[in-house]
C-alpha positions in Angstrom: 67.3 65.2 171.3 68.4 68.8 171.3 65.9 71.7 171.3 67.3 74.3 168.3 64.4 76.8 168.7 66.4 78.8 171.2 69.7 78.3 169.9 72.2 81.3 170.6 75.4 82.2 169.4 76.8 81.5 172.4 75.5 77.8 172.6 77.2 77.3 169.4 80.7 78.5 171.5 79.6 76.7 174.4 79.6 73.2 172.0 83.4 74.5 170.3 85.0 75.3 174.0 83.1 71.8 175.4 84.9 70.3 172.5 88.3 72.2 172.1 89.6 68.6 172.8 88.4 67.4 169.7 89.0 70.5 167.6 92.7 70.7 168.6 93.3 67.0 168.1 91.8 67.2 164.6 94.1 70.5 164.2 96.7 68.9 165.3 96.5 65.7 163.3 95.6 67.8 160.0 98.7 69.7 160.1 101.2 67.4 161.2 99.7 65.2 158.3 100.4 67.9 156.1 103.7 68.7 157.3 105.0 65.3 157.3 103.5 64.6 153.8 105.3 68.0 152.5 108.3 66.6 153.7 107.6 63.4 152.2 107.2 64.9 148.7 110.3 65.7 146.9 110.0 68.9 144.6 109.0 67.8 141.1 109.9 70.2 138.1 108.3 69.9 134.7 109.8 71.3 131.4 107.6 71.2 128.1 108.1 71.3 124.3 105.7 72.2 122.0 105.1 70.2 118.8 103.3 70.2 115.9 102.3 67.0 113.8 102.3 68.6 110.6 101.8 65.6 108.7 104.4 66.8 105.5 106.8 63.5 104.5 109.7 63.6 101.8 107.1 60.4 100.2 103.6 60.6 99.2 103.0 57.3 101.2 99.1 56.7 101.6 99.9 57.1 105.6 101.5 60.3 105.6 98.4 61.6 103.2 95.9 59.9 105.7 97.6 62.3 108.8 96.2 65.1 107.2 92.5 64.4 106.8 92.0 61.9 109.9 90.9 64.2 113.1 93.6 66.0 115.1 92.3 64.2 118.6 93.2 60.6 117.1 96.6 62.0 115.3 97.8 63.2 118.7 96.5 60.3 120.9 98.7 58.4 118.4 101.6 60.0 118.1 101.3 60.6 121.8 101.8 56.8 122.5 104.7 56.7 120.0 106.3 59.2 122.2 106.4 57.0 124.8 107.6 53.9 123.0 111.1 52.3 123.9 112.6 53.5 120.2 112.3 56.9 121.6 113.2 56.0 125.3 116.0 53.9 124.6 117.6 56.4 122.8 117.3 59.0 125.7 118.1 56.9 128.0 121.3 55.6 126.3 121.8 59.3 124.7 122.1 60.6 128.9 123.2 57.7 130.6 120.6 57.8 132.7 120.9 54.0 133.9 124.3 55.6 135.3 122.6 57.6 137.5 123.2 56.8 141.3 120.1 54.8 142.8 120.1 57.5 146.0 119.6 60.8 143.2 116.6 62.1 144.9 118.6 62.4 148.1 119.8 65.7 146.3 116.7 67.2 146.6 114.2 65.7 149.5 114.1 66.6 153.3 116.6 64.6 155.7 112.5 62.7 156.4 112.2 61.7 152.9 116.1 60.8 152.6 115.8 58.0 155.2 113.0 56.6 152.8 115.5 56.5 149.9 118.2 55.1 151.9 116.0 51.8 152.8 114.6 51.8 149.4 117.9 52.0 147.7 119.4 49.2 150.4 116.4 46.9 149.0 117.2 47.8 144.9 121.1 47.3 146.1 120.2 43.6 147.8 118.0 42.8 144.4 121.2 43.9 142.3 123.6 41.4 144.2 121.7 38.5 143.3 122.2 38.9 140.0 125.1 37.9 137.8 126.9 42.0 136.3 125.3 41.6 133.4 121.7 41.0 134.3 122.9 44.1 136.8 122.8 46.5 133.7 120.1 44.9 132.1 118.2 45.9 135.4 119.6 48.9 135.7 118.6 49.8 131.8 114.9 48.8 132.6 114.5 50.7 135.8 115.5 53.9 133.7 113.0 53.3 131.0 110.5 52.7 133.4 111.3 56.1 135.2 111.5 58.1 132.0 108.2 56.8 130.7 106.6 57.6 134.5 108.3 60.9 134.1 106.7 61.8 130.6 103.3 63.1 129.8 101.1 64.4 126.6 99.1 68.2 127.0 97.2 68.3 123.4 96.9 71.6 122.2 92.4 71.4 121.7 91.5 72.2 118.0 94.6 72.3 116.7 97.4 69.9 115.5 100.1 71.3 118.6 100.4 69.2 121.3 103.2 69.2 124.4 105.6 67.3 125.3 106.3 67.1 129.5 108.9 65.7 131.5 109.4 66.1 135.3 112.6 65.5 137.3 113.9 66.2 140.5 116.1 69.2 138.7 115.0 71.9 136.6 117.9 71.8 134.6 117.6 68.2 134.6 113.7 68.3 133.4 114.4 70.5 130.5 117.9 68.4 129.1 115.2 65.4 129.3 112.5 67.3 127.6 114.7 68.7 124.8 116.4 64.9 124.6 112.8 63.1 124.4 111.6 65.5 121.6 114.6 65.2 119.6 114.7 61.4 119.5 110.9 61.7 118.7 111.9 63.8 115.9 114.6 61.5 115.0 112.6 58.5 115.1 110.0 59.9 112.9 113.2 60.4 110.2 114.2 57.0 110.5 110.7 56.4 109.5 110.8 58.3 106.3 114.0 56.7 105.2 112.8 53.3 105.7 110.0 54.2 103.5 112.5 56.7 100.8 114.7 53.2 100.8 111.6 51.1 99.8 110.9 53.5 97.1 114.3 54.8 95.2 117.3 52.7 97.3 120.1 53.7 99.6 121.6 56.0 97.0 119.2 57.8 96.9 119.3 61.9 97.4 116.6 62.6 99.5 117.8 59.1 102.1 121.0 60.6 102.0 120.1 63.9 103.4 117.6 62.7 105.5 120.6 60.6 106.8 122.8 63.9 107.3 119.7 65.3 109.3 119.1 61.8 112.0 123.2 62.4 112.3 123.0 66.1 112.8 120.4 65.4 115.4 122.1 63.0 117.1 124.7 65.0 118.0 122.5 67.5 119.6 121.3 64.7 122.0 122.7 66.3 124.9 119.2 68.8 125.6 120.9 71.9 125.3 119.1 74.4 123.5 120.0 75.0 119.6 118.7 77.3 116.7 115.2 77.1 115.6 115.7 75.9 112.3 118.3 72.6 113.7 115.0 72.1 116.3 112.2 72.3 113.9 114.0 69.8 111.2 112.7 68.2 107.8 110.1 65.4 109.6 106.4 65.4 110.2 106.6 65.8 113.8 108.3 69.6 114.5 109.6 71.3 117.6 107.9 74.7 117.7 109.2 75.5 121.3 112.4 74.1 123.4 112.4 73.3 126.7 113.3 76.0 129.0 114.0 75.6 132.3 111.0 75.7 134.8 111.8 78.3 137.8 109.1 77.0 140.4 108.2 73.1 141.1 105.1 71.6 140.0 101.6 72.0 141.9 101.0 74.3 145.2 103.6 76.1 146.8 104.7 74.4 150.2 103.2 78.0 151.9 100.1 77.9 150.1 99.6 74.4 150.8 100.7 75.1 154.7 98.0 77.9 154.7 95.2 75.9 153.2 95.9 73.2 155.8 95.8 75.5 158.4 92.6 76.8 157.4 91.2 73.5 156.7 92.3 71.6 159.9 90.0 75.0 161.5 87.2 73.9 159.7 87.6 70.1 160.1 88.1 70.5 164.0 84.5 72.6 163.9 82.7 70.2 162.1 84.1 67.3 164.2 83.3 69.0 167.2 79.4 69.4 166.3 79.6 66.0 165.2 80.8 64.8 168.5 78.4 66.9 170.3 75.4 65.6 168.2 76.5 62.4 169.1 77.4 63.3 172.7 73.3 61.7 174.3 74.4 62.7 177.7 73.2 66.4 179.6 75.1 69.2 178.2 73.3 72.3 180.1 71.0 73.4 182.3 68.1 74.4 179.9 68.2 71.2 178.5 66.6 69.5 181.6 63.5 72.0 181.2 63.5 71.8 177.0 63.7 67.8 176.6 62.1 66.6 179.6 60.1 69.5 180.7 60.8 69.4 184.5 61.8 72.0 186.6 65.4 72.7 187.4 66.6 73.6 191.1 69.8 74.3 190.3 73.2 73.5 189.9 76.0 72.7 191.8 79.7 73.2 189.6 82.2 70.8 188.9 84.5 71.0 191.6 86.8 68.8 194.1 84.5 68.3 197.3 87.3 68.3 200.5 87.0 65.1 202.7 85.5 67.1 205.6 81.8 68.3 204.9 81.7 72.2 205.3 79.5 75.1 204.7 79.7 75.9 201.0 78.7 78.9 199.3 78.3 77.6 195.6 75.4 75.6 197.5 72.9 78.8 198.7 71.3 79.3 195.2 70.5 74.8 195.6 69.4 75.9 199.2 67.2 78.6 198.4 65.2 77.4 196.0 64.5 73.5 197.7 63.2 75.5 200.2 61.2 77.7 197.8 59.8 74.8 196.6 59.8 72.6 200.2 57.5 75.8 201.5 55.1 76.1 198.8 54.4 72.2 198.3 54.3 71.9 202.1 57.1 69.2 201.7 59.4 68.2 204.9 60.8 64.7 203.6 63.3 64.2 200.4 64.3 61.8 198.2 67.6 62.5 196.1 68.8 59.9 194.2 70.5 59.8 190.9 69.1 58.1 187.5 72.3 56.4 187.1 75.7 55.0 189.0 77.8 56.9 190.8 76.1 60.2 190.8 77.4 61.8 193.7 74.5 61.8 195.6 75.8 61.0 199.0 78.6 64.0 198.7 75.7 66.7 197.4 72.9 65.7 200.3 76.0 66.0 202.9 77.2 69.3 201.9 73.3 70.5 201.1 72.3 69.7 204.5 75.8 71.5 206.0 74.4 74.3 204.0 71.2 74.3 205.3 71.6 73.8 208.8 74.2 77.0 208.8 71.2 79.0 208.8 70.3 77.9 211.8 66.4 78.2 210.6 65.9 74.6 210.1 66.4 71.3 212.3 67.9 69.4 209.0 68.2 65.1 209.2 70.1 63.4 207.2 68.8 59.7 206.4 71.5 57.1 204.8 69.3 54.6 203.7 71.7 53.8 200.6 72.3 50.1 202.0 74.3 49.3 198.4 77.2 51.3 198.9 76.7 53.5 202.5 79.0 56.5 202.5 77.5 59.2 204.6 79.0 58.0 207.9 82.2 58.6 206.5 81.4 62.0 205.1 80.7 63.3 208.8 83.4 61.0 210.0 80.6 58.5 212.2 79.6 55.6 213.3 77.9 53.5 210.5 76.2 51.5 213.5 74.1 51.4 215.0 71.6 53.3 212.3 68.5 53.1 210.2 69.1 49.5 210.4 68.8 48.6 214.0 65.9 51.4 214.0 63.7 48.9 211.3 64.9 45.7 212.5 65.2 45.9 216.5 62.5 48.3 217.1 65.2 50.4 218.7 63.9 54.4 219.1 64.9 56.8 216.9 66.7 59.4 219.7 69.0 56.4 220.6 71.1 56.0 216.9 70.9 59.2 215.8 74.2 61.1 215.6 74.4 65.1 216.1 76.6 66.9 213.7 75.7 70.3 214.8 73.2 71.9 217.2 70.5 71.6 213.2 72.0 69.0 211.3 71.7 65.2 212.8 72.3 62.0 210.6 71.3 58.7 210.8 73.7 56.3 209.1 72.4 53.2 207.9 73.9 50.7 210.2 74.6 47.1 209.5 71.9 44.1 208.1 73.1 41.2 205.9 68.9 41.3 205.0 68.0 42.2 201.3 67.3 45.7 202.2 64.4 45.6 199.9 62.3 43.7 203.2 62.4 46.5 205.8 62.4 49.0 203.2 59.4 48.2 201.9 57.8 47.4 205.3 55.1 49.5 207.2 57.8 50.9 209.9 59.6 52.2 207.6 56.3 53.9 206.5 56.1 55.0 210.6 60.1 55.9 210.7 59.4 58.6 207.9 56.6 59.6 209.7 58.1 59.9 213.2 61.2 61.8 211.4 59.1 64.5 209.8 57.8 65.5 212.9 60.6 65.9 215.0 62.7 67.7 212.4 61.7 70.4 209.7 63.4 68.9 206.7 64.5 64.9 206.0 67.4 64.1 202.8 67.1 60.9 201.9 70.1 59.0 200.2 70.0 55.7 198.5 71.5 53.2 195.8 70.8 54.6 192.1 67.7 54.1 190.2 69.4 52.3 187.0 70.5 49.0 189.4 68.2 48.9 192.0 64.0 49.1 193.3 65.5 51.0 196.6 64.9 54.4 195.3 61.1 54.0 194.0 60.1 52.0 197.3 61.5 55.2 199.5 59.8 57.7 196.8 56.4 56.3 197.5 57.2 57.2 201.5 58.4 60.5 201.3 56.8 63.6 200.1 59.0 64.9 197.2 61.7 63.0 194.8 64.4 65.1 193.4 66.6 63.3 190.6 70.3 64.3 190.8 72.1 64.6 187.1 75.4 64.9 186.4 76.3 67.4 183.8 78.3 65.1 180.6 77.3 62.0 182.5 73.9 60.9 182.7 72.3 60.2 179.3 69.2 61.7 178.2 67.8 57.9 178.2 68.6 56.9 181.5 66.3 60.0 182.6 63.7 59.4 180.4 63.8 55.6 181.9 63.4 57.2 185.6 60.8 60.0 184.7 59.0 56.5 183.1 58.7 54.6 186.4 58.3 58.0 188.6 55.1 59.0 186.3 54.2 55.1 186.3 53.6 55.0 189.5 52.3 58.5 190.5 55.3 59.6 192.6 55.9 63.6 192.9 58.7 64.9 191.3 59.8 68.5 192.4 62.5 69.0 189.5 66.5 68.2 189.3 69.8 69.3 190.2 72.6 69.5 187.7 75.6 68.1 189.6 79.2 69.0 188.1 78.0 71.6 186.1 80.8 73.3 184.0 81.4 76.5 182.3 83.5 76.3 179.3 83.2 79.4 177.7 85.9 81.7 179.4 84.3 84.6 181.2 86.0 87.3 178.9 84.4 85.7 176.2 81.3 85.1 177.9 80.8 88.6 178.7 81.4 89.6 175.0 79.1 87.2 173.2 
């Protein structure tokens, strides 16, 4: 229920200041979630080699003839899959030692966040290892590593053509390229010790062309150590070629930790907006003055701001723009008695009459009474610091006089407390001397407040509307609900009561005044 017709610029600041809890929580959650999942996330370098399936053999077997008419996507998607095949893996592995490698290596790299991680995670590898006899220990150890290299690789085909890469990330540059060069060259290798198995089918061991492809699988083998060689020693007699080594990356894979940073920072902006209009769309409660007039199409009186009332009623200035127009209103509409009572608990009623009537009665204009007829939960004795009894009570009940229980605050403000009853107050409420009481009240004084329980718990407040000339409804300001109004405006038009408008109790104003004055 929220009237966008007249929406200004400065409502849509008013929502993001009303709300700066939420936008700097969700700021604040955003970026330490980024932070602590950048320091989470060891830096990851990737080195590539290019290849080319060129689909030449040293034997005209009917497979090698197929490579070159079948389509380049299913070629690559198959020779992709060989790459990562334990021939090919075993050999790397066993070529670098890499089930030597210490269980804790990424601790070299990672934040001191991300090396706690590793410690627990290699405590729980090192408690799996002692329960097994040494030499299921390297057999362990052995499948971890090819499980790691074949995370570690992945295939980039080259569209349209018959080039495809070869990719491998590690912790290390260095370290990514020696595995990238390794993996291509036992691919190459393997693909060698394919033709010879086929050569030897064909023409023997003795063979020429198995010897030299021999000479080639040893040559290669002893450049299983990734370091870069000639062009010619890469690229080699098989059907799978190296057309580029690996070189080693200068920068880690994916964003940079800055860029990222920034992004989030910009992001967590946007997310803490949005979340703030979605809590405000949510928020059902009053939000503003004009919302009073634009949803429920009453008058407003006024506003009195959010603010911590001392214990002693006084004479209060933020009350005089209240003051003035009730008795605008009061003079126009001939009104003398009051009835301000909030739509829902704890309104503040009893604390806003007090200091309303202080207010008015300081301009010494106006003979003001205050009636406490708020039985429930009676509070205004205490505000002036009286006697609860005797009081409207003993003035219903004993037929005592009016002049005889009322208490003087000040030469124009007088206030009757409610005094004591163990009687539903509901009987000499809604009785015909409390019908003469009003009566008797509005003619000895030039203005009656009434104050009573709330609307939402109890039939208090409409009995009393019906006896006095004018109801105001007291709303607090992120409080009251729009439905709890809208339940009160019901009954008040139900039963034909006159309502002169509302106050906005603990009104607030978020935007800060130099940014108020500027927008």
């Amino acid at each position: 229920m929220q009237d966008l017709s007249n929406t200004t610029f400065r409502d849509y600041m008013r929502v993001l200041f009303r709300q700066k809890a939420v936008v700097v929580t969700t700021f604040i959650i955003v970026m330490v979630t980024v932070t602590v999942g950048l320091m989470l996330k060891t830096p990851v370098y990737e080195a590539s080699v290019k290849m080319l399936v060129s689909a030449t053999k040293e034997v005209e077997a009917s497979y090698y003839r197929d490579l070159a008419t079948v389509q380049n996507v299913g070629v690559i998607a198959t020779q992709s899959e060989i790459v990562k095949s334990d021939p090919i893996l075993d050999r790397t592995v066993r070529a670098l030692g890499l089930y030597d490698l210490p269980l804790d290596y990424e601790k070299r790299f990672c934040s001191p966040l991300k090396s706690y991680f590793v410690n627990l995670k290699v405590k729980m590898l090192n408690a799996k290892l002692e329960r097994l006899k040494p030499i299921d220990q390297k057999g362990y150890r052995y499948r971890m590593a090819m499980d790691q290299l074949r995370e570690s690789i992945s295939i980039d085909p080259v569209r349209d053509t018959s080039l495809f890469y070869i990719k491998v990330r590690d912790f290390s540059g260095y370290g990514a390229a020696i595995l990238a060069n390794v993996v291509s060259r036992s691919y190459v290798i393997f693909d060698l010790e394919q033709q010879v198995a086929e050569l030897q089918l064909k023409y023997g061991e003795k063979h020429l062309a198995v010897t030299q492809l021999k000479d080639n699988i040893t040559q290669m083998e002893k450049n299983l150590n990734g370091e870069p060689v000639s062009n010619i020693e890469a690229i080699g007699p098989a059907s799978i070629k190296i057309i580029e080594q690996a070189e080693i990356p200068i920068e880690p894979t994916g964003l940079p930790k800055i860029f990222t940073f920034v992004l989030a920072f910009i992001m967590s902006i946007i997310l803490g907006v949005i979340m703030a209009f979605i809590f405000e769309y949510l928020d059902q409660t009053i939000k503003q003055p004009k919302d009073i007039e634009a949803l429920f199409n009453i008058p407003f009186l006024g506003a009195v701001p959010k603010m911590k009332f001392p214990k002693t009623v006084s004479v209060m200035p933020v009350f005089r723009d209240v003051s003035d127009q009730l008795r605008l209103v009061m003079k126009n509409q001939n009104i003398k008695s009051l009835l301000i009572a909030g739509p829902d608990l704890k309104e503040g009623t009893t604390t806003i009459i007090a200091n309303l009537a202080a207010y008015l009665s300081h301009q010494k204009t106006l003979k003001v009474l205050i009636v406490d007829a708020n039985f429930r939960d009676a509070g205004m004795h205490r505000m002036f610091k009286l006697k609860q009894s005797p009081g409207l009570a003993d003035i219903l009940c004993e037929n005592i006089d009016l002049s005889e229980v009322i208490q003087q605050v000040n030469p124009y403000l007088y206030v009757l407390p409610t005094g004591t009853t163990h009687n539903n107050p509901i009987t000499f409420l809604d009785s015909p001397k409390m019908h003469e009481f009003i009566v008797e009240a509005k003619k000895k004084f030039d203005i009656v407040l009434l104050d009573c329980a709330d609307m939402k718990s109890y039939k208090d407040p409409l009995i009393l509307s019906s006896l006095v000339d004018g109801v105001i409804i007291l709303i607090s300001e992120n409080k009251t609900r729009w439905q709890a109004i809208e339940r009160v405006l019901s009954l008040l038009k139900e039963h034909k009561l006159n309502l002169l408008g509302a106050i906005l109790n603990k009104r607030t104003y978020v935007i800060p005044k130099f940014v108020y004055e500027r927008v």
